[in-house]
Backbone as numpy.savetxt, mean C-alpha at the origin, in Angstrom:
# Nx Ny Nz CAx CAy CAz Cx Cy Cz
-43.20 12.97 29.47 -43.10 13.57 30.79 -41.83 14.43 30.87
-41.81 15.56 31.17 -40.75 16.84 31.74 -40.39 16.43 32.76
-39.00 16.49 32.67 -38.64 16.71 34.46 -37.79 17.92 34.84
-37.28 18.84 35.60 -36.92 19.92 36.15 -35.28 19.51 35.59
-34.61 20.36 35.20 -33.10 20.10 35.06 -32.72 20.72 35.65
-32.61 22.30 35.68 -31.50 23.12 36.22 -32.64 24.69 36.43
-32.44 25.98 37.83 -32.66 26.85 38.10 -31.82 27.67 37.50
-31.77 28.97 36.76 -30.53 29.68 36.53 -31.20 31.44 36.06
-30.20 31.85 36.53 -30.98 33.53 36.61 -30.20 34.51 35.13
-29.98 33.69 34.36 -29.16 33.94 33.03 -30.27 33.83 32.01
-30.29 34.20 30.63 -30.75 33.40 29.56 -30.69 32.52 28.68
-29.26 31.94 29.43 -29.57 30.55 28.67 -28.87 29.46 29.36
-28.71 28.39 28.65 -27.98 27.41 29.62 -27.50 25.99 28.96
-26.58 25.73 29.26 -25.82 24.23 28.67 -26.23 23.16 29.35
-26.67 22.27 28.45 -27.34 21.08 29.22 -26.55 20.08 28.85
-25.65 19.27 30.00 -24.67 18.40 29.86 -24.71 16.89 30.02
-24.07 16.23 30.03 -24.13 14.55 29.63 -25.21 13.82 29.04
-25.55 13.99 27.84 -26.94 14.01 27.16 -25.73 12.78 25.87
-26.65 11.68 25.70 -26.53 10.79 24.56 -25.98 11.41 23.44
-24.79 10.91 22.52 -24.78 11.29 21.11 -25.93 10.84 20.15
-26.02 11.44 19.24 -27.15 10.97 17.73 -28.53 11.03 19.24
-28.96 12.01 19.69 -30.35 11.96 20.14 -31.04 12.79 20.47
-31.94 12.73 20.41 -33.26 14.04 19.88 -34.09 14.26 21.11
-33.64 15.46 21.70 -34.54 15.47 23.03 -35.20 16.96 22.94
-36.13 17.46 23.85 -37.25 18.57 24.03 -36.74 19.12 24.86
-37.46 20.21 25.07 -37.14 20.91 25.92 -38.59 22.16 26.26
-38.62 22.68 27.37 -39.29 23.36 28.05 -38.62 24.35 29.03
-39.08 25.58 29.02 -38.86 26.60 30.04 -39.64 27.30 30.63
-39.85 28.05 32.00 -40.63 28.94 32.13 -40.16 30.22 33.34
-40.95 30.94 33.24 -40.30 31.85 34.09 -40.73 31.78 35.79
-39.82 32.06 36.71 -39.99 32.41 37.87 -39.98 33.55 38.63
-41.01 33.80 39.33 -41.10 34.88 40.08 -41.46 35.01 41.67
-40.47 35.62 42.38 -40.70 35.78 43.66 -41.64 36.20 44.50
-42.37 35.48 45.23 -43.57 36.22 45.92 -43.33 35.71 47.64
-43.25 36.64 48.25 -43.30 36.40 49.69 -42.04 35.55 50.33
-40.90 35.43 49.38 -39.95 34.47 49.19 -40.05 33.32 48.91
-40.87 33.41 48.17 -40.95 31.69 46.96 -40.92 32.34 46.27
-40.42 31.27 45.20 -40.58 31.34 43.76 -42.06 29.95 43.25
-42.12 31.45 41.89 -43.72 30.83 41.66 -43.58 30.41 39.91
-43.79 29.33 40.00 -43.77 29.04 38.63 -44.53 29.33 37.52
-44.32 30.13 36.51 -45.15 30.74 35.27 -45.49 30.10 34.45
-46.31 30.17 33.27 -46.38 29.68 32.07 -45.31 29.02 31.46
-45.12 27.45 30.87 -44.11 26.94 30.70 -44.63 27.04 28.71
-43.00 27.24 28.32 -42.94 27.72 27.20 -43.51 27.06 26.17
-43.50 26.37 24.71 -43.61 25.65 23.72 -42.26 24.81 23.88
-42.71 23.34 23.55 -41.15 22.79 23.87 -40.44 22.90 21.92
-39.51 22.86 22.43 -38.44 22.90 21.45 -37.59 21.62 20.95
-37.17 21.00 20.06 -36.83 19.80 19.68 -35.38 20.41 19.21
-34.23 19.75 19.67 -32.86 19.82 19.51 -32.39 18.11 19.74
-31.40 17.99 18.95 -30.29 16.63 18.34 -28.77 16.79 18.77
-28.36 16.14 19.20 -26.88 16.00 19.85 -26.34 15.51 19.01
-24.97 15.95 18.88 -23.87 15.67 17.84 -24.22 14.00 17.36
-23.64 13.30 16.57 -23.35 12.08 16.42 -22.14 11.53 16.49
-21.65 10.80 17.36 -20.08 10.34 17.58 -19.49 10.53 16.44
-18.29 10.60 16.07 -17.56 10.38 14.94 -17.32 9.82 14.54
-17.15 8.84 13.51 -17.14 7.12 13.13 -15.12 7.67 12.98
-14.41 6.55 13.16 -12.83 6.44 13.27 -12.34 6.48 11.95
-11.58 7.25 11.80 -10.39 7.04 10.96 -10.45 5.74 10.28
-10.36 5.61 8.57 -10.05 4.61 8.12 -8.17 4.90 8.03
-7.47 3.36 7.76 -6.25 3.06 7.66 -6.13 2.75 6.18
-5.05 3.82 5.91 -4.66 3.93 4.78 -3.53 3.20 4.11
-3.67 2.28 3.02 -2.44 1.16 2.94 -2.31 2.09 0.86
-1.19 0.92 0.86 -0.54 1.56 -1.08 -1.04 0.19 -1.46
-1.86 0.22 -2.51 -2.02 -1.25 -3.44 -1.16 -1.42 -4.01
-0.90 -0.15 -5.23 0.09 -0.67 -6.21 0.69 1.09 -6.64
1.66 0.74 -7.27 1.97 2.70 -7.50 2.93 2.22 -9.06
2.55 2.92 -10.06 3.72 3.17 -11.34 4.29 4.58 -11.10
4.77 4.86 -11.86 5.36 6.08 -12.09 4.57 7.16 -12.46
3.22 7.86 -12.90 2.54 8.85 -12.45 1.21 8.14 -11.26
1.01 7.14 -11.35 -0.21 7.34 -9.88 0.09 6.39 -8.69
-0.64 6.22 -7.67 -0.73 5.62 -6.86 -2.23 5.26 -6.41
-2.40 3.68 -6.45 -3.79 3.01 -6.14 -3.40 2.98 -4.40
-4.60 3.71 -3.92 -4.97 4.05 -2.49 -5.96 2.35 -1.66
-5.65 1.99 -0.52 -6.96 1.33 -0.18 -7.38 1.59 1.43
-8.17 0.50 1.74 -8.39 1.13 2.88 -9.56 0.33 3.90
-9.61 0.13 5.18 -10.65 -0.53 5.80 -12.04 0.13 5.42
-12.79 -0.37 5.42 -14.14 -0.05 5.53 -15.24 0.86 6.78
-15.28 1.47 6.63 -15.60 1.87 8.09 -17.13 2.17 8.40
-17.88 1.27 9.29 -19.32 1.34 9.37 -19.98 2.46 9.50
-20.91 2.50 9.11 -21.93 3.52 8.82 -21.36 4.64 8.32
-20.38 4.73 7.37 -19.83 5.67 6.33 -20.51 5.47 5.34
-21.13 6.66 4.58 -21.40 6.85 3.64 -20.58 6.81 2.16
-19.29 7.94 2.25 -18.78 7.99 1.57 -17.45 7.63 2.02
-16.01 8.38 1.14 -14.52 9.01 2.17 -14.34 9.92 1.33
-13.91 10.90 2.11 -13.07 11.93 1.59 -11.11 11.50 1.32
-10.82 11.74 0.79 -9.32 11.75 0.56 -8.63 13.33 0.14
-7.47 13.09 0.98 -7.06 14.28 0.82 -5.27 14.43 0.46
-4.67 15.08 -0.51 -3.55 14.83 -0.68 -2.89 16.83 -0.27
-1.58 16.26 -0.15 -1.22 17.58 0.24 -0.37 18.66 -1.22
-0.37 19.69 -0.59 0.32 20.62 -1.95 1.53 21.09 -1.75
1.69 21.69 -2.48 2.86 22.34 -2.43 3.19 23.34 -1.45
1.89 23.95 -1.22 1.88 24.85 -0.10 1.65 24.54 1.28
2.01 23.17 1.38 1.58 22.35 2.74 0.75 22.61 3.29
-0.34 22.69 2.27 -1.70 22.22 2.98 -2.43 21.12 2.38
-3.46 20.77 3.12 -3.87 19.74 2.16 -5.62 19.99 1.71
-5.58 19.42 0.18 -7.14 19.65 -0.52 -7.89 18.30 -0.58
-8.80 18.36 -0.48 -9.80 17.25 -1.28 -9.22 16.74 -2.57
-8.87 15.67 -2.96 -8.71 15.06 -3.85 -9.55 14.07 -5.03
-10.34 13.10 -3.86 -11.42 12.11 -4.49 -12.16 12.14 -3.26
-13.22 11.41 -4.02 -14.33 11.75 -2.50 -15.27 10.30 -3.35
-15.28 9.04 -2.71 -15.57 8.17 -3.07 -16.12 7.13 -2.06
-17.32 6.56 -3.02 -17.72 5.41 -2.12 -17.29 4.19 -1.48
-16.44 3.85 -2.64 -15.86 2.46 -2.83 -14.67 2.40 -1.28
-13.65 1.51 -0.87 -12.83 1.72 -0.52 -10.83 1.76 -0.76
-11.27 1.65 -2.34 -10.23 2.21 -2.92 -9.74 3.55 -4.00
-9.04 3.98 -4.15 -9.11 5.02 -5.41 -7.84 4.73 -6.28
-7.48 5.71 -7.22 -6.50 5.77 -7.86 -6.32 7.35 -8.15
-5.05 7.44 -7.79 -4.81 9.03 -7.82 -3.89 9.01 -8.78
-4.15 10.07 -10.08 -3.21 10.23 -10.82 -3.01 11.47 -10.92
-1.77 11.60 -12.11 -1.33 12.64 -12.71 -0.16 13.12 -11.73
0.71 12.41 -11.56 1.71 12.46 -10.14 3.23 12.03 -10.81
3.87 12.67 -10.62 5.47 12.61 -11.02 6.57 11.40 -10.71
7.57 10.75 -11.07 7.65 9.91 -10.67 8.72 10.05 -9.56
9.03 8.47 -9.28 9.60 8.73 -7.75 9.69 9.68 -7.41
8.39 10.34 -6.54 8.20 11.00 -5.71 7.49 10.50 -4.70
7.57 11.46 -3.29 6.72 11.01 -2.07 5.91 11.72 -1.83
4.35 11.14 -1.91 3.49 12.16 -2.10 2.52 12.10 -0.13
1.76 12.78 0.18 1.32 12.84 1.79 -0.13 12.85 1.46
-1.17 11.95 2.27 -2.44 12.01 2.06 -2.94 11.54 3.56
-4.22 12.10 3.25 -5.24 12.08 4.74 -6.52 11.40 3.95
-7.33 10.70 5.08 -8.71 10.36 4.21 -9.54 10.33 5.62
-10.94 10.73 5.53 -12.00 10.82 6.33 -13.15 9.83 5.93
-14.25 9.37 6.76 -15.50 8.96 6.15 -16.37 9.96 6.54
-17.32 10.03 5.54 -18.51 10.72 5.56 -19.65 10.24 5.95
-20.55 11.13 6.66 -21.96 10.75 6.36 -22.88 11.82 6.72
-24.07 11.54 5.99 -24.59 12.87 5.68 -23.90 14.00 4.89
-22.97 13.66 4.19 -22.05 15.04 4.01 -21.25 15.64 5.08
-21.11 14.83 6.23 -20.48 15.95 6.92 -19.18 14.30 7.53
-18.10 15.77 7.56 -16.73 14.43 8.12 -16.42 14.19 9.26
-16.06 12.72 9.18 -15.48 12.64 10.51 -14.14 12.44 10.63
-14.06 11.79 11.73 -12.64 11.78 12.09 -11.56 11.72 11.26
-10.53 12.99 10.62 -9.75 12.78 9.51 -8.15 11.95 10.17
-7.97 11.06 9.11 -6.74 10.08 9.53 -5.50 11.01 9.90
-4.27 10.12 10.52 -2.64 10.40 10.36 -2.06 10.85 9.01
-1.63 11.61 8.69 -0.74 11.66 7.76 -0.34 10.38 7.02
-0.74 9.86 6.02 0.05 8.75 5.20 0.89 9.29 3.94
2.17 8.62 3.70 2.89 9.10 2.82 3.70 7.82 1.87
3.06 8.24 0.78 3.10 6.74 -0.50 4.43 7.31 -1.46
4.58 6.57 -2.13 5.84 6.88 -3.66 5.45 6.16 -4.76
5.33 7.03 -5.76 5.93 6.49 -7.25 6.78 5.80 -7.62
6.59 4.79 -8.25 8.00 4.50 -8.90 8.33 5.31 -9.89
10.29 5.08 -10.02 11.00 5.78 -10.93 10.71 5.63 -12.61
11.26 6.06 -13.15 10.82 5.90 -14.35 11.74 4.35 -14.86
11.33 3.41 -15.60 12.32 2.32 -15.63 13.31 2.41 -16.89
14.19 1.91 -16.30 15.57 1.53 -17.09 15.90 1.23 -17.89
15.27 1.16 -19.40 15.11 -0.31 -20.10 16.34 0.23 -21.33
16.69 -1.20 -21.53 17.54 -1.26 -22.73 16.99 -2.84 -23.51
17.43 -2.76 -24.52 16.91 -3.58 -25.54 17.59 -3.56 -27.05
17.62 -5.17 -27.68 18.46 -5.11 -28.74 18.34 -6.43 -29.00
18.89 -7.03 -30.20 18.92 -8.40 -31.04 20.07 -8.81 -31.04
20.19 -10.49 -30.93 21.07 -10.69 -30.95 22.68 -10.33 -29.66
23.62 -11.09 -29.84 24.29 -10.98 -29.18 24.57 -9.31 -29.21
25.17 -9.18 -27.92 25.32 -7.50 -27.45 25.96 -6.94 -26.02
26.66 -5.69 -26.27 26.95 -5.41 -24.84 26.19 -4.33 -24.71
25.12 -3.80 -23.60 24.56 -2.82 -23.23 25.68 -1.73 -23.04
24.88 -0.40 -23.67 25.55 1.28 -23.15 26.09 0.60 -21.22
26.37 1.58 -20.89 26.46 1.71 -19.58 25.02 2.50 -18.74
24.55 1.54 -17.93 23.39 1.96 -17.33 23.79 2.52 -15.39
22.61 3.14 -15.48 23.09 4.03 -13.79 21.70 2.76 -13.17
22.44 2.47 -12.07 21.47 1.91 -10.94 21.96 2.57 -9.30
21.07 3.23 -9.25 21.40 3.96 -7.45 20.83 3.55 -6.95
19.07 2.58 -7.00 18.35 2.00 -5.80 19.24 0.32 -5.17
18.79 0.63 -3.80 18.88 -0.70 -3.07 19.04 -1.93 -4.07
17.64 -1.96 -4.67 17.37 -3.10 -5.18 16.26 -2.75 -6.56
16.25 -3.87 -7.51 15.62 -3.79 -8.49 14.54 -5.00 -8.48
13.18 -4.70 -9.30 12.88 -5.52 -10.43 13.52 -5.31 -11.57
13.77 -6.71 -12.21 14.11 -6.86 -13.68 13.61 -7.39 -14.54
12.25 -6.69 -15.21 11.56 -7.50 -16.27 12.32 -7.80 -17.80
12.05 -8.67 -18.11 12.64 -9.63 -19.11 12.27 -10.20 -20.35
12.25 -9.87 -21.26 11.14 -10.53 -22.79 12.65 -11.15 -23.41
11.97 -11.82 -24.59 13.10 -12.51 -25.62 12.00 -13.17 -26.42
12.22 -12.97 -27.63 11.87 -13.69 -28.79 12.76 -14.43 -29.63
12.88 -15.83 -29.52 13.79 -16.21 -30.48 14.02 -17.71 -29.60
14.77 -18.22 -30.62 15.15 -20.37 -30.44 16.64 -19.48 -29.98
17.00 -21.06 -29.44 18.56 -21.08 -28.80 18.18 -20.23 -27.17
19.88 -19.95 -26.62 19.96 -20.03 -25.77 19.24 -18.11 -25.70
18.96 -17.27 -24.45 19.21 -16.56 -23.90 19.94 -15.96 -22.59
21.12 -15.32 -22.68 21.81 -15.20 -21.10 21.75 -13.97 -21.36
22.03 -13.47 -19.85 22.10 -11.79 -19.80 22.99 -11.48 -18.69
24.34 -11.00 -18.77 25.03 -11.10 -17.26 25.33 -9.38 -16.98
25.15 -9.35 -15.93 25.36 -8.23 -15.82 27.20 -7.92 -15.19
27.53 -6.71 -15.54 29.21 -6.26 -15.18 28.86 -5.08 -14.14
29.73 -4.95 -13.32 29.99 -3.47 -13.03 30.99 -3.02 -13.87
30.95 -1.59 -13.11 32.15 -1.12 -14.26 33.66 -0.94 -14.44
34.36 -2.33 -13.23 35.53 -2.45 -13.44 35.72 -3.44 -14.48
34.45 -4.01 -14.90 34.25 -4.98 -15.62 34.20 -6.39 -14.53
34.03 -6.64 -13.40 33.56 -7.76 -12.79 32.53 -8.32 -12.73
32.28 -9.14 -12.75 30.72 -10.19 -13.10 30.04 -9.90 -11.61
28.90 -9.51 -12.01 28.20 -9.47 -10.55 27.01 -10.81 -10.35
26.24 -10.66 -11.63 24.99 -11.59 -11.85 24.44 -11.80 -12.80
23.94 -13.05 -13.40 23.27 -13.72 -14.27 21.72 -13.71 -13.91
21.26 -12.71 -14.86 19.66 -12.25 -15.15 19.01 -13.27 -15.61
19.62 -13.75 -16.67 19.02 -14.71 -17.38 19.81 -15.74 -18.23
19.10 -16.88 -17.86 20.04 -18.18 -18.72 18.96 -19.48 -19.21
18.54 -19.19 -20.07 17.14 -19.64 -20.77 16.93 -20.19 -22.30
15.81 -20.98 -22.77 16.24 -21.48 -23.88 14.75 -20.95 -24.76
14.80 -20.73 -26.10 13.57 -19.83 -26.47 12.62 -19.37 -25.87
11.61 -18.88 -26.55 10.43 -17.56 -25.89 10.56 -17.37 -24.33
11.16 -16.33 -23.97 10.92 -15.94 -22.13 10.87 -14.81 -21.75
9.38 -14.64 -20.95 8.42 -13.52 -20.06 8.97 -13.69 -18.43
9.63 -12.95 -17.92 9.64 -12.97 -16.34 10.62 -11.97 -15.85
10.99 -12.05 -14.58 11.39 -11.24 -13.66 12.31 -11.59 -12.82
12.87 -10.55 -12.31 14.37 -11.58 -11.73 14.48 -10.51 -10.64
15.56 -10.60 -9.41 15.31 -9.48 -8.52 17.22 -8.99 -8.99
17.63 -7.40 -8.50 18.88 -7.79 -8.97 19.13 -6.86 -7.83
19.87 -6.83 -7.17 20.78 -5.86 -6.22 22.21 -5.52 -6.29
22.43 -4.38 -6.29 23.29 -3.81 -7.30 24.71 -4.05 -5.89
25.55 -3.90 -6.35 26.79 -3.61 -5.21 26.87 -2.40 -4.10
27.13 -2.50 -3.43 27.59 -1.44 -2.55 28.72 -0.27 -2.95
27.89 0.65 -3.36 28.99 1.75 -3.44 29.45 2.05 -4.79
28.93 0.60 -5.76 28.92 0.75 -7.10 27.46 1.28 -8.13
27.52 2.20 -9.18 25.91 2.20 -9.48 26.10 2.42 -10.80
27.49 2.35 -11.62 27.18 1.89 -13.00 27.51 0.57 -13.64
26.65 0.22 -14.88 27.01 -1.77 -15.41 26.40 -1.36 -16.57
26.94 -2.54 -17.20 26.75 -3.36 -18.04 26.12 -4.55 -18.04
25.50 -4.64 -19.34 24.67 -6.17 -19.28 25.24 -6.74 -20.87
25.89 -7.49 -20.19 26.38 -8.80 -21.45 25.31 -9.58 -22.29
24.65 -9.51 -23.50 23.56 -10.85 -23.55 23.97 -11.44 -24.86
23.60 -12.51 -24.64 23.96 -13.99 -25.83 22.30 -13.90 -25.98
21.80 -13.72 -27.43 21.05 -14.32 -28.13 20.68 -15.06 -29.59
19.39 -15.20 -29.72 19.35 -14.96 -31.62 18.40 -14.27 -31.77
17.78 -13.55 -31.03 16.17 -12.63 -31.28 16.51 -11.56 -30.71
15.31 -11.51 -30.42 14.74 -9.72 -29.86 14.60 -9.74 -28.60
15.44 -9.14 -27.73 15.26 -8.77 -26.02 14.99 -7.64 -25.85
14.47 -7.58 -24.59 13.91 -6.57 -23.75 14.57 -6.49 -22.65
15.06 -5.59 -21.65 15.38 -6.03 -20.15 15.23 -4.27 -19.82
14.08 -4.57 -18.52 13.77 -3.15 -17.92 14.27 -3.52 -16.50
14.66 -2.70 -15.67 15.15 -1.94 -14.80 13.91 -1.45 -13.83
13.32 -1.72 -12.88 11.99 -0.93 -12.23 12.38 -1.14 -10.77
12.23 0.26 -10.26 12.18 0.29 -8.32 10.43 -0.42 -8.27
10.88 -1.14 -7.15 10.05 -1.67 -6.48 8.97 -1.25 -5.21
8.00 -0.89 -5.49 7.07 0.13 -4.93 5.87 -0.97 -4.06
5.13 -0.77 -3.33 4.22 -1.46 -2.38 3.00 -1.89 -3.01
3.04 -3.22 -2.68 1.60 -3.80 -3.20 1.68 -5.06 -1.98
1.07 -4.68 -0.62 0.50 -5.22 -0.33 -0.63 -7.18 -0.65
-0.38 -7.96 0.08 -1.08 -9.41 -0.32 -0.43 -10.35 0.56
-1.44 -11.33 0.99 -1.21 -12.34 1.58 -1.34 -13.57 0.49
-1.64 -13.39 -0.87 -1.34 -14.60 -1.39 -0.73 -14.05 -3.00
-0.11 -15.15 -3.23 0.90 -14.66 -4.53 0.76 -15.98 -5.19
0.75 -16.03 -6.57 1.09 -16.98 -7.51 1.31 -16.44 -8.84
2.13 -17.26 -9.63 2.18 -16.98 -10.98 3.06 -18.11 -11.77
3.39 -17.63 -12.85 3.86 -18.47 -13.86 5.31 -18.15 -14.28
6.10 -18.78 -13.97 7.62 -18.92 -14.16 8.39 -17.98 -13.34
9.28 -17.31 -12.93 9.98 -16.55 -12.32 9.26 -15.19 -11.89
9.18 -14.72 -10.91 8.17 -13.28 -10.54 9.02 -12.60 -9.49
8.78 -11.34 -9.15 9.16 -10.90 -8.23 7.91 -9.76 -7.81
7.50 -9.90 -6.21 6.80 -9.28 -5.85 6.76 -7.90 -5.49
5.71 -6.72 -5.33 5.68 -5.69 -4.26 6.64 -5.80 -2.80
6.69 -4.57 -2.83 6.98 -4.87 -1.15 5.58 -4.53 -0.39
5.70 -5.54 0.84 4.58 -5.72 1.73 5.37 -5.54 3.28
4.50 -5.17 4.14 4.41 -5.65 5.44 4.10 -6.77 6.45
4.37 -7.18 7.35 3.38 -8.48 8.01 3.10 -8.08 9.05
2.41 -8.40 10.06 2.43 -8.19 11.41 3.25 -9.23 12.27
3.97 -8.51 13.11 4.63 -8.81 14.11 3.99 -10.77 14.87
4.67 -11.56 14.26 4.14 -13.33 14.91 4.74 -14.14 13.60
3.98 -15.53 14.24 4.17 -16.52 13.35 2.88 -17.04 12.29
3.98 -17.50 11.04 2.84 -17.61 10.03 3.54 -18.95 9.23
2.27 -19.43 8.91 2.17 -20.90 8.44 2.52 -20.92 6.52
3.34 -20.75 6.04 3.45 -20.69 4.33 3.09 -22.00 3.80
2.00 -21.71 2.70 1.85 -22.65 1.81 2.25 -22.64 0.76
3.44 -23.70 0.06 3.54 -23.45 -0.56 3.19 -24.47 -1.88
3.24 -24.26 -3.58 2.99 -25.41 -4.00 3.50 -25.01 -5.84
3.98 -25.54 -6.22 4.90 -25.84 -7.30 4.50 -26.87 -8.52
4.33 -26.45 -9.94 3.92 -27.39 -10.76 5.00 -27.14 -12.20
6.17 -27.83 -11.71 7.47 -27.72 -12.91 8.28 -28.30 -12.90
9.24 -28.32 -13.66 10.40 -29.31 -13.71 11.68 -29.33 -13.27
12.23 -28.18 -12.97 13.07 -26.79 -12.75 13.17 -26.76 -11.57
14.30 -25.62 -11.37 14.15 -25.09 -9.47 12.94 -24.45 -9.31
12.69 -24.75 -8.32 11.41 -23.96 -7.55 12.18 -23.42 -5.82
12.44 -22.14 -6.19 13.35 -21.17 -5.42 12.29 -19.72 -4.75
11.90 -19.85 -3.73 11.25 -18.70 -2.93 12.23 -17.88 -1.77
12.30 -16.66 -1.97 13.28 -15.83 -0.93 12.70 -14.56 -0.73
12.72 -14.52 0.19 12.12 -13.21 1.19 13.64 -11.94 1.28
13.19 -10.89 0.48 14.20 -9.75 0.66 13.53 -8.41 1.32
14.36 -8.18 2.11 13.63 -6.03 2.51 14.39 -5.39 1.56
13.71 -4.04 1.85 13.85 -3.17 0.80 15.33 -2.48 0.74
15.87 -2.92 1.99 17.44 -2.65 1.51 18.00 -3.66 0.23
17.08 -4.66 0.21 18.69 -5.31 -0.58 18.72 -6.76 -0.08
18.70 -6.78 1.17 19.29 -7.94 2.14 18.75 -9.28 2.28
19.00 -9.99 1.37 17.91 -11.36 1.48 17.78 -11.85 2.59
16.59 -12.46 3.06 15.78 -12.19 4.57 16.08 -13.61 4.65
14.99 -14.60 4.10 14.85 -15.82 4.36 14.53 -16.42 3.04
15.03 -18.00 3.38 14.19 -18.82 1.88 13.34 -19.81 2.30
12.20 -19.40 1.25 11.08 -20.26 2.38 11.11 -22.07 0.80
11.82 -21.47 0.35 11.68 -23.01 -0.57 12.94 -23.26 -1.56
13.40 -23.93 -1.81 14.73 -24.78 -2.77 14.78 -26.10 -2.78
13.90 -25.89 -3.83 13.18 -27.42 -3.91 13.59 -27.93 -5.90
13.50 -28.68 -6.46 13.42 -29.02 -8.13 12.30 -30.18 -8.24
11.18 -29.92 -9.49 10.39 -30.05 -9.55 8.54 -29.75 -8.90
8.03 -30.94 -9.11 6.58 -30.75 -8.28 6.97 -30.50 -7.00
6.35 -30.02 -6.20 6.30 -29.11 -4.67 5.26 -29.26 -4.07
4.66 -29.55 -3.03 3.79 -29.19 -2.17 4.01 -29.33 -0.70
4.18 -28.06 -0.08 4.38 -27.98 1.27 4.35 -27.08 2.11
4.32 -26.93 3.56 4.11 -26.24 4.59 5.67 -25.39 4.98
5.91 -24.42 5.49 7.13 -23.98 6.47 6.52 -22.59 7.09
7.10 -22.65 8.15 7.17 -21.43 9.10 7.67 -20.35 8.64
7.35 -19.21 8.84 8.16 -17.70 8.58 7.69 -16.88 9.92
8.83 -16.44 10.69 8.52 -15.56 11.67 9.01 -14.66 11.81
8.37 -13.48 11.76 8.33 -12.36 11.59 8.66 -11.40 12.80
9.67 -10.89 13.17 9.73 -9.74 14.20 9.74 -8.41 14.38
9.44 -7.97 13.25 9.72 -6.61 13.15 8.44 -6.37 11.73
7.46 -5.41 12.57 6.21 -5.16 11.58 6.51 -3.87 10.76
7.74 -3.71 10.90 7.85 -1.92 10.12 8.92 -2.34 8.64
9.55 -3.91 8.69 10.05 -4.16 7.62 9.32 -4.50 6.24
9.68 -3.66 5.43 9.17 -4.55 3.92 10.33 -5.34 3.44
8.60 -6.37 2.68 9.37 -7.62 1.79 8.84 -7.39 0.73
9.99 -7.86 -0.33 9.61 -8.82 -1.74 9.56 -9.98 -1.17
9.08 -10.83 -2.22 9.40 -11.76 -2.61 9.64 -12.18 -3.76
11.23 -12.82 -4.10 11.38 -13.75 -5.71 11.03 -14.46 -5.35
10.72 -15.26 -6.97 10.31 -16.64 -7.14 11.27 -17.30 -8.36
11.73 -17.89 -8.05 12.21 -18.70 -9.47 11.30 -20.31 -9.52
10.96 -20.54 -11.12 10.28 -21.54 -11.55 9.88 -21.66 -12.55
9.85 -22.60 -13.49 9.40 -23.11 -14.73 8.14 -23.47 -15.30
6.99 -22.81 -13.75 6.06 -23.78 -14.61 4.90 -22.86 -13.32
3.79 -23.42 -12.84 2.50 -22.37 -12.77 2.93 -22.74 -10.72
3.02 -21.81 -9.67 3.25 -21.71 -8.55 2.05 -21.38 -7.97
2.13 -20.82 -6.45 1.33 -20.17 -5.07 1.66 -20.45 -4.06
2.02 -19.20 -3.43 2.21 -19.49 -2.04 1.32 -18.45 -0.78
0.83 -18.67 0.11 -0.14 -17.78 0.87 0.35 -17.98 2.12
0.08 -16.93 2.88 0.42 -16.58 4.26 -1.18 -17.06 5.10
């Protein structure tokens, strides 16, 4: 059934507050004046026309993980998307298509290191986009630091300018391993490592204020490794691993949260919450040996990132 919409002495006409995504007809005909009425003519062939389809929202763009040439992208899911577009920007401050993917993560490579790179992402459907996101802007990590050598040794002099470090750690060999680090008036700042054959792990190190060259002292009988890495975003609400670790930086949202934590070693079992200045936040555990337990962490400020260290001897987890 037709019903009358609108009179108009034009040829054409906008027909307003009509449903998104819907398929309606249409009919016209002409009028003509007789005696002062109007007389209604032959009504036309109807015509079939479709109204836009809302725009499905912006997905939110988070950093999984980033090395030094790429950065792993992720992202909510967003219903009835087909695909996403992603878009990174250039040099010429604009921005191109980059990946255009189903999934809701990517990996963008071929990217320089510590740098800050700017990206947008849309969902698709049908091929056609919708609503393109805020500006998001991710980083590389730097290239890492590493020095390495046998046996007892004093490291060259190394440059550290970030806030804060990861410090990954190898050693092959019986007896002891230590690793202390100096600045360069020669004052002891910190002990990396103090360990007894084969050791894989990570340590967090924050350098002095105002100071950014050292030395690293190490006592061994084998083969060490010790790298140097800025600490870049990886996102997670649950973490575990095996002997000493240090995490991504993450975000939380603004409240209170219940930590579980749980410990299987002989050793300290040491958990501390740092931001990305440097500044150790909180310790959610300092405990020796087996572990299992609950504590609070409350959070006020949703724009801070955390690591988290771990020190421990033996297989951990802790979840938010």
């Amino acid at each position: 059934k037709y019903e009358k919409y609108k009179d108009v002495k034009n040829t054409y006409c906008t027909v307003k507050k009509l449903k998104a995504g819907t398929k309606y007809k249409f009919k016209v005909c002409a009028l003509i004046s007789k005696k002062g009425k109007y007389v209604t003519q032959t009504k036309s062939s109807a015509i079939s026309a479709t109204t836009e389809s809302e725009k499905l929202e912006a997905p939110e763009l988070k950093v999984e993980s980033a090395t030094k040439n790429s950065i792993k992208l992720s992202w909510n899911a967003v219903k009835g998307a087909d695909s996403y577009y992603i878009y990174k920007k250039n040099t010429n401050g604009s921005f191109a298509k980059c990946k255009s993917v189903t999934e809701t993560s990517c990996e963008i490579t071929g990217l320089k290191p510590d740098t800050k790179y700017q990206f947008k992402i849309c969902a698709v459907v049908n091929k056609k986009k919708q609503t393109t996101s805020e500006v998001f802007t991710a980083q590389t990590a730097s290239e890492p630091i590493v020095v390495k050598g046998t046996g007892d040794s004093v490291t060259k002099k190394i440059k550290l300018s970030a806030p804060i470090y990861k410090v990954k750690l190898s050693y092959t060999g019986k007896s002891n391993f230590i690793a202390v680090v100096y600045d360069n008036n020669g004052d002891r700042c910190d002990t990396i490592a103090n360990e007894i054959d084969n050791y894989t792990g990570e340590v967090l190190f924050v350098p002095e204020d105002g100071i950014t060259s050292y030395y690293i002292e190490v006592q061994s009988s084998g083969n060490w490794t010790i790298s140097f890495e800025t600490i870049t975003e990886a996102p997670a609400s649950e973490f575990k691993g095996t002997n000493t670790y240090v995490s991504g930086f993450f975000t939380l949202d603004k409240g209170v949260y219940v930590v579980d934590l749980n410990n299987k070693g002989e050793s300290n079992f040491i958990v501390q919450f740092y931001d990305s200045d440097g500044n150790r936040y909180y310790s959610l555990a300092n405990e020796i040996g087996d572990y299992s337990g609950k504590t609070l962490f409350v959070n006020e400020d949703p724009e801070t990132k955390y690591c988290i260290s771990v020190l421990s001897d033996g297989n951990w987890k802790l979840s938010f």
